[in-house]
PLY file of the C-alpha trace (Angstrom):
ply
format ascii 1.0
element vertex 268
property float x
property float y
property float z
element edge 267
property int vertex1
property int vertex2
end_header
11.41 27.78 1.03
13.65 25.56 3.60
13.11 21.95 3.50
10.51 21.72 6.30
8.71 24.20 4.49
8.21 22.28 1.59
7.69 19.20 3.01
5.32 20.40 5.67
3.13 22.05 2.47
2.62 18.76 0.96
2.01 17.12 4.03
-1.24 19.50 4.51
-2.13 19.41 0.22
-1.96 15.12 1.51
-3.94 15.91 4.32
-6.40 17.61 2.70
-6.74 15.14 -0.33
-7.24 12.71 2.26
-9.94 14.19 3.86
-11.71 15.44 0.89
-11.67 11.52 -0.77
-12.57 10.21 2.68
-9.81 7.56 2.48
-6.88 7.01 4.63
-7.58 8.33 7.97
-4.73 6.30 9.83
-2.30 8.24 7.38
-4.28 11.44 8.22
-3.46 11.25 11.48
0.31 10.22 11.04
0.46 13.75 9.19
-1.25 15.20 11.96
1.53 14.07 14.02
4.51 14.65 12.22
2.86 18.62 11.62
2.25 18.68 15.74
6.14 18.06 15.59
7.62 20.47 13.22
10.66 21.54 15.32
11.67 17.74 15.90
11.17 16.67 12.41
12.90 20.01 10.67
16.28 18.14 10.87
14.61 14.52 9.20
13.51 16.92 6.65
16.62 18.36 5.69
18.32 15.24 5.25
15.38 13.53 3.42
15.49 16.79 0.87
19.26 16.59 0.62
19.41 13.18 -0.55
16.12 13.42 -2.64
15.91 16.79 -4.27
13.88 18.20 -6.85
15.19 16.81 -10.42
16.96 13.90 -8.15
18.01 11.19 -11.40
16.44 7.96 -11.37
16.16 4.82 -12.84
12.91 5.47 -14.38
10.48 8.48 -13.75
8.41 8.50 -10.36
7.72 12.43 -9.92
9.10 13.96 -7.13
11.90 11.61 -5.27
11.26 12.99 -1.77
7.44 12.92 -2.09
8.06 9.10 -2.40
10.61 8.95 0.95
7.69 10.70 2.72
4.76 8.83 1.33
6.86 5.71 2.31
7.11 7.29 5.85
2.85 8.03 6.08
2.12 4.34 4.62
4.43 2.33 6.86
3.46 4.89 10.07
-0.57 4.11 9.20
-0.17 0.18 8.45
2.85 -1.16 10.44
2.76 0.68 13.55
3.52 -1.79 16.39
-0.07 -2.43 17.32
-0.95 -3.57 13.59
2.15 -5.51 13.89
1.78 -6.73 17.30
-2.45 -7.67 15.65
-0.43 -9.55 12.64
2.21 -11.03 14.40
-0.93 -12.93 16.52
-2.25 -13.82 13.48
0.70 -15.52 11.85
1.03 -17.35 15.44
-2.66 -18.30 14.55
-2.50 -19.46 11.04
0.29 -21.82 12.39
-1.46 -23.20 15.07
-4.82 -23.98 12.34
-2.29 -25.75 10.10
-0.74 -27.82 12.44
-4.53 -28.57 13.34
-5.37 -29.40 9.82
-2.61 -31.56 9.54
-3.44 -33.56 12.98
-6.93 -33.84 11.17
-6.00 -35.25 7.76
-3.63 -37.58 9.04
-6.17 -39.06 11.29
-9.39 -38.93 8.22
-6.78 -40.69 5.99
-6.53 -43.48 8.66
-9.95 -43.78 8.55
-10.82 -43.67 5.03
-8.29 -46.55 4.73
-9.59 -48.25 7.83
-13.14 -48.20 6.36
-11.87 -49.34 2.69
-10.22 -52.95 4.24
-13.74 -53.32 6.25
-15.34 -53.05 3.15
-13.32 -55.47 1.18
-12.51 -57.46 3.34
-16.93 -58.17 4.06
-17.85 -57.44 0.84
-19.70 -54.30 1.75
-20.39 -51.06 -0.28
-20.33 -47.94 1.42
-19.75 -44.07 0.37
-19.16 -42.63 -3.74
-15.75 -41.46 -2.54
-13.80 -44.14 -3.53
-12.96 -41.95 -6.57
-11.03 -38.36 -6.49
-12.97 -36.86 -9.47
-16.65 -37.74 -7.17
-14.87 -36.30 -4.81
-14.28 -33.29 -6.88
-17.54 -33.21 -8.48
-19.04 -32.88 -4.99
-16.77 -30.31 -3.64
-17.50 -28.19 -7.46
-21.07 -28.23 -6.33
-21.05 -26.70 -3.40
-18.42 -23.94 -4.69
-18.50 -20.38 -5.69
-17.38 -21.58 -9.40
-20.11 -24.74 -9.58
-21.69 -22.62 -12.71
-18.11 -22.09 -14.31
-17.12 -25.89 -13.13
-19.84 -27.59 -14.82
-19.62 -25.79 -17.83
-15.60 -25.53 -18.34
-13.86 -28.70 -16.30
-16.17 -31.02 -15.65
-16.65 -32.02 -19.47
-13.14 -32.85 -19.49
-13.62 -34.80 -16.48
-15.91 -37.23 -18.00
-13.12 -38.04 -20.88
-10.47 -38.66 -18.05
-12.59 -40.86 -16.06
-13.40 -43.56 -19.33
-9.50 -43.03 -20.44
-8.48 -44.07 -17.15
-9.63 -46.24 -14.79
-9.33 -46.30 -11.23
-6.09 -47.79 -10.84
-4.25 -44.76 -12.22
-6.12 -42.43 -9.58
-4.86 -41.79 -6.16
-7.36 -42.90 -3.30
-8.89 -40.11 -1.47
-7.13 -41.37 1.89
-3.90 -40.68 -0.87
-5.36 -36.49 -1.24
-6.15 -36.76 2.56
-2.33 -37.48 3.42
-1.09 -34.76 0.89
-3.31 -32.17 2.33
-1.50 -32.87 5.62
2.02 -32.82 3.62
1.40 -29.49 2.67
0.74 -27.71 5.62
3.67 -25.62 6.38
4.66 -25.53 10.08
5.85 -21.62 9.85
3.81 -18.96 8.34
5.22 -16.28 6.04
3.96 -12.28 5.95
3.11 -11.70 2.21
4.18 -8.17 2.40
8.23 -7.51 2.53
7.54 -4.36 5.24
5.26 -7.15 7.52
8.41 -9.73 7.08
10.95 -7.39 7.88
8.74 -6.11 10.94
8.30 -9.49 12.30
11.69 -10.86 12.15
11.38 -10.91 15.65
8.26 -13.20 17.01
7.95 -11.43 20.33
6.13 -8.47 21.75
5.78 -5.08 20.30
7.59 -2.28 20.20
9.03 0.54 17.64
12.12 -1.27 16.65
9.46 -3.11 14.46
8.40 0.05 12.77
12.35 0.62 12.64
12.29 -2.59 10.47
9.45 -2.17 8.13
10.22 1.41 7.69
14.08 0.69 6.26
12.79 -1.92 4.34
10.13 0.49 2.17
13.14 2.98 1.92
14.99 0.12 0.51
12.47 -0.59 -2.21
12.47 2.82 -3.02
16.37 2.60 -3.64
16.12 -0.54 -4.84
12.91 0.28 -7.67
14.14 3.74 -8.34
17.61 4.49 -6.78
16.54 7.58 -4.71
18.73 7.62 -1.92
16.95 6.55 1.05
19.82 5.91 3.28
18.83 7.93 6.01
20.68 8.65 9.49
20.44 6.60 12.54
19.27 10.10 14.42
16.56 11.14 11.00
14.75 7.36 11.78
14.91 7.50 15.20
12.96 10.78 14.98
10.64 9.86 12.35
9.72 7.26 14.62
8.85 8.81 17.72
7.13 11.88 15.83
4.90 9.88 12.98
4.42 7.35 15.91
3.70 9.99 18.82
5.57 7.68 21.24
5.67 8.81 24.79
9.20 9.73 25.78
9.70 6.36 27.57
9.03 4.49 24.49
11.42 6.74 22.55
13.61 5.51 20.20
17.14 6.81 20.36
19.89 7.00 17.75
22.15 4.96 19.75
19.26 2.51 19.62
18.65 2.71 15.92
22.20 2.12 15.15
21.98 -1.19 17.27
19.14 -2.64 15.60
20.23 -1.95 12.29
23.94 -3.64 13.70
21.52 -6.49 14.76
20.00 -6.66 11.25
23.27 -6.54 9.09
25.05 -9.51 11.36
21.42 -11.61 10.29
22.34 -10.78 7.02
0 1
1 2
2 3
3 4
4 5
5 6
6 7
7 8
8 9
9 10
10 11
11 12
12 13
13 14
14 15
15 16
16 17
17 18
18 19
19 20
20 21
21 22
22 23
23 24
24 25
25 26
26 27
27 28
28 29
29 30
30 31
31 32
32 33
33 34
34 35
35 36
36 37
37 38
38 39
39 40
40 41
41 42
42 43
43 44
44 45
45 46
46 47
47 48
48 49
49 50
50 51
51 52
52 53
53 54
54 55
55 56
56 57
57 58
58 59
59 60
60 61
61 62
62 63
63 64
64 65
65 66
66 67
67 68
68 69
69 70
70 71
71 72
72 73
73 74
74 75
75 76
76 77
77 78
78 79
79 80
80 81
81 82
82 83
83 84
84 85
85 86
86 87
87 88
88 89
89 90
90 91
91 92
92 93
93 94
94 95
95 96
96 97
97 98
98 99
99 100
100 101
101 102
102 103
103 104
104 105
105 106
106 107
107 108
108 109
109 110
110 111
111 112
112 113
113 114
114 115
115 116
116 117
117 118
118 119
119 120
120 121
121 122
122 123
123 124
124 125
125 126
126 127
127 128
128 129
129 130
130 131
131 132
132 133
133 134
134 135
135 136
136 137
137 138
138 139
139 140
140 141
141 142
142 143
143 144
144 145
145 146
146 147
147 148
148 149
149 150
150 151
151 152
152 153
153 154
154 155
155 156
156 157
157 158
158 159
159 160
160 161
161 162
162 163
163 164
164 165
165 166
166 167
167 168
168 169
169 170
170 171
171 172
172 173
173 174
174 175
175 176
176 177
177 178
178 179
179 180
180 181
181 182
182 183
183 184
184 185
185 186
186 187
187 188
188 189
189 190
190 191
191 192
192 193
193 194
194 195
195 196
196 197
197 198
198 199
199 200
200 201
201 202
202 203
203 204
204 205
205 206
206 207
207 208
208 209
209 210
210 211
211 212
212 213
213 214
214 215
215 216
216 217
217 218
218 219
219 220
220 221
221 222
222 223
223 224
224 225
225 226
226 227
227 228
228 229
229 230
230 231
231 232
232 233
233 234
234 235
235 236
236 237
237 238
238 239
239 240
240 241
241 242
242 243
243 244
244 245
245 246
246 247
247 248
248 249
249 250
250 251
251 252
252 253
253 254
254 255
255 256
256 257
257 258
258 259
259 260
260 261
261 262
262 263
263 264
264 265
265 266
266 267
């Protein structure tokens, strides 16, 4: 069997799995793609089976080495195609927008928790229980998913602290106010390595982030098991438009591949 042969009959046993478990149907239809293209794709395949063969050593057993390279290829087609990325990247821009709100809006209850605290001693008057963190806490327990597990685990202990120590080793609640706002990070982070490597650039959409997620998971895959995943400008650039189905004026080229990657090396 040639290499597109082989890869092309695990591509339908995939398929079929798929379909049979009723999971995965954006990786169903990057198969369905990359079979529509079998004629684009036959010289992708050769390389990938050349530098991931049957019996291919590596540093501990995974099976197959090319299955990986192409199950690598179906994962980061179905879940970082520039539209999910595009969704994510707005996201990110979202989360960072919420905690620069939160951080507006603890600064300014801190001011007023401490505003409220000199009225109050300063007249003599007696206002809210949150003059102490562990009411605070108590409160917050209560009206938590883990109340039950609270109250029966932590808040025992809490009692002890609060006679040990009174309330001028606590912070002030203003004091938790101000380090909620300390801890709001003004730049967002992707958890997953294929999202960060994707979104290294915070503009638009477009394949070259595919490009980027997709040579990071070949990375991990040289990097967790040494297969050799160090695939030709011209083999990504036609995974891409095939597992993608770009129209030809979104095409990615080779000469383009080789500049982003250019781009990405100088980053570092």
């Amino acid at each position: 069997m040639t290499p597109t042969e082989r890869i092309e009959a695990y591509l339908r046993a995939e398929r079929a799995d798929r379909i049979e478990k009723k999971m995965l149907a954006s990786e169903v239809r990057v198969i369905d793609a990359l079979l529509a293209n079998t004629v684009s794709m036959s010289s992708a395949y050769a390389e990938i089976h050349e530098k991931a063969p049957e019996g291919f050593w590596t540093f501990r057993p995974c099976g197959t080495a090319w299955h990986h390279v192409i199950n690598a290829i179906l994962s980061t087609a179905a879940f970082f195609s520039p539209d999910r990325i595009g969704t994510r990247r707005a996201a990110l821009r979202r989360v960072e927008e919420l905690s620069g709100e939160i951080e507006k809006k603890a600064r300014e209850l801190a001011h007023l928790l401490r505003t409220r605290s000199d009225y109050c001693n300063a007249h003599g008057i007696g206002s809210s229980s949150d003059y102490h963190p562990l009411d605070v806490l108590t409160c917050a327990a209560k009206a938590s998913e883990s109340r039950h597990l609270f109250a029966q685990w932590v808040a025992p202990h809490l009692g002890t602290l609060r006679g040990e120590f009174d309330l001028k080793y606590w912070p002030r609640t203003a004091d938790y106010m101000d380090a909620l706002a300390d801890l709001q990070s003004p730049e967002a982070e992707a958890l997953d390595e294929r999202d960060r490597a994707a979104m290294e650039s915070r503009q638009g959409q477009s394949p070259r982030d595919f490009v980027r997620a997709l040579d990071e998971a070949l990375n991990d895959l040289t990097q967790s098991y040494g297969i050799r995943t160090s695939l030709s400008h011209r083999t990504v650039a036609e995974i891409t438009n095939c597992a993608l189905a770009l129209p030809p004026d979104e095409a990615m080229t080779r000469e383009a591949v080789k500049a982003l990657r250019a781009y990405q090396r100088r980053r570092g």
